[in-house]
N, C-alpha and C positions, 0 to 999 in steps of 0.2 A: 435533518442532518444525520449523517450517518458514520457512528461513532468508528475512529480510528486508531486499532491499536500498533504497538512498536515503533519503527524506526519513523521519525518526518520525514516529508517529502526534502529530498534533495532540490535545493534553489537550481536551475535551468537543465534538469532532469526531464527527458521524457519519458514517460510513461506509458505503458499501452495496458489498453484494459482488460480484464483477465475475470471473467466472472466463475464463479464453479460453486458446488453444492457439498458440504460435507454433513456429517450425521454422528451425533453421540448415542448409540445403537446400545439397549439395555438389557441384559441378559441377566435377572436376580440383582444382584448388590453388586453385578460389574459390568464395565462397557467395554466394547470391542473397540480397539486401536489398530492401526496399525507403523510395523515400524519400517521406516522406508533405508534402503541403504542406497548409497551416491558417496560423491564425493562427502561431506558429511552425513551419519546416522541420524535420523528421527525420528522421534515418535509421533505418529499427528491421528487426526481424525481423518476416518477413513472419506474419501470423497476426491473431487478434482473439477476439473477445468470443463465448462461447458463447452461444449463443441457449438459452431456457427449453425445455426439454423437448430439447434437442440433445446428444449427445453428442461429445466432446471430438476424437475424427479426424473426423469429416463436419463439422465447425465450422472445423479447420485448414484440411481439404480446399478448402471454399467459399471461406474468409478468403482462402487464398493465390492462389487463382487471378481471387477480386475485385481484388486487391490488385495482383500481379506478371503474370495472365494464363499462367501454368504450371499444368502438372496435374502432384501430385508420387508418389512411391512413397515411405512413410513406413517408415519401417526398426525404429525403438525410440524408446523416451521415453527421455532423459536427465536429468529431474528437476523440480521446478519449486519455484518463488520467488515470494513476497508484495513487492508497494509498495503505498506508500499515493499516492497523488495527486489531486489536480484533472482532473478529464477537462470540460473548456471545451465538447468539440461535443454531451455530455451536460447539461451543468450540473448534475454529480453531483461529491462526492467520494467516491472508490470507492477500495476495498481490492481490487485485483489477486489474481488469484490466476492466474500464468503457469505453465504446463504446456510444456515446452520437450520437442521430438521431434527427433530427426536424422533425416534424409531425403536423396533426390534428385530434382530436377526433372525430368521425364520427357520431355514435348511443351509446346511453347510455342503455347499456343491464339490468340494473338493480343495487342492490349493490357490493358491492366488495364480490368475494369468501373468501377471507382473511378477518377473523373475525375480526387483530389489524390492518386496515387499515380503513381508511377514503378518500374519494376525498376532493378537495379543491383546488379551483379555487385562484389564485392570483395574482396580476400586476407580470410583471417582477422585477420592483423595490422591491417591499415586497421579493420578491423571493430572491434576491440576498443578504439579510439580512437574512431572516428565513430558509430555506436551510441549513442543518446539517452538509454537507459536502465544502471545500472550492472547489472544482475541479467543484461541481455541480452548486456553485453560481459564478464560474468563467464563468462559459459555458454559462451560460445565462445572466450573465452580457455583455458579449462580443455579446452574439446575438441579445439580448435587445437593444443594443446600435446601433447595423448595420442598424437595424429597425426601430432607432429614436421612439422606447417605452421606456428608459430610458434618 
């Protein structure tokens, strides 16, 4: 079973399934965020949506470096977690399925290709408060703490 965090499933909700690959990416005693701007701001882990026929590291790979503008060296998967939600710049509602990887940022290729994103470095601590989703402030709460960064 594959643990689910935030909102339940809406009773006669469809759902469509949504997998993607995000990465708590560690640079010293801080990791790389990114903060997305839309209709609402957040701050998430940098990563996204697999593309069909992609698989799950060359999907991180691209995500992150559209996103933060880093190219990263990915180390291990540490797990991964279901949401259910609304995704707005889809007009889907999609069941997640997060694939979470610890890693490190290697070279900084320049800015993000994604014009509403930003990088942004931060403790793990701040992360597991500022962090949009709870699955994502889980993940690295928990990895934070193995680390004795939190």
């Amino acid at each position: 079973m594959i643990r689910r965090y935030g909102e339940a499933v809406r009773a006669g909700q469809a759902y469509q399934r949504r997998p993607g690959a995000y990465a708590i990416l560690q640079r010293g005693s801080q990791i790389l965020t990114t903060v997305q701007f839309g209709a609402q701001t957040e701050i998430q882990l940098p990563g996204g949506g697999i593309d069909p026929g992609e698989a799950p590291l060359p999907a991180l790979h691209r995500e992150v470096l559209e996103e933060t503008g880093w190219h990263i060296c990915v180390l291990r998967k540490l797990g991964v977690f279901r949401r259910f939600t609304f995704m707005p710049e889809y007009g889907i509602w999609a069941e997640k399925l997060c694939h979470i990887y610890l890693g490190r940022p290697t070279l900084c290729m320049g800015p993000p290709v994604e014009e509403d994103h930003l990088p942004l470095w931060m403790s793990p601590s701040e992360a597991t408060v500022e962090l949009a989703n709870a699955g994502d402030r889980a993940f690295v709460s928990q990895w934070g703490r193995s680390q004795g960064l939190i």
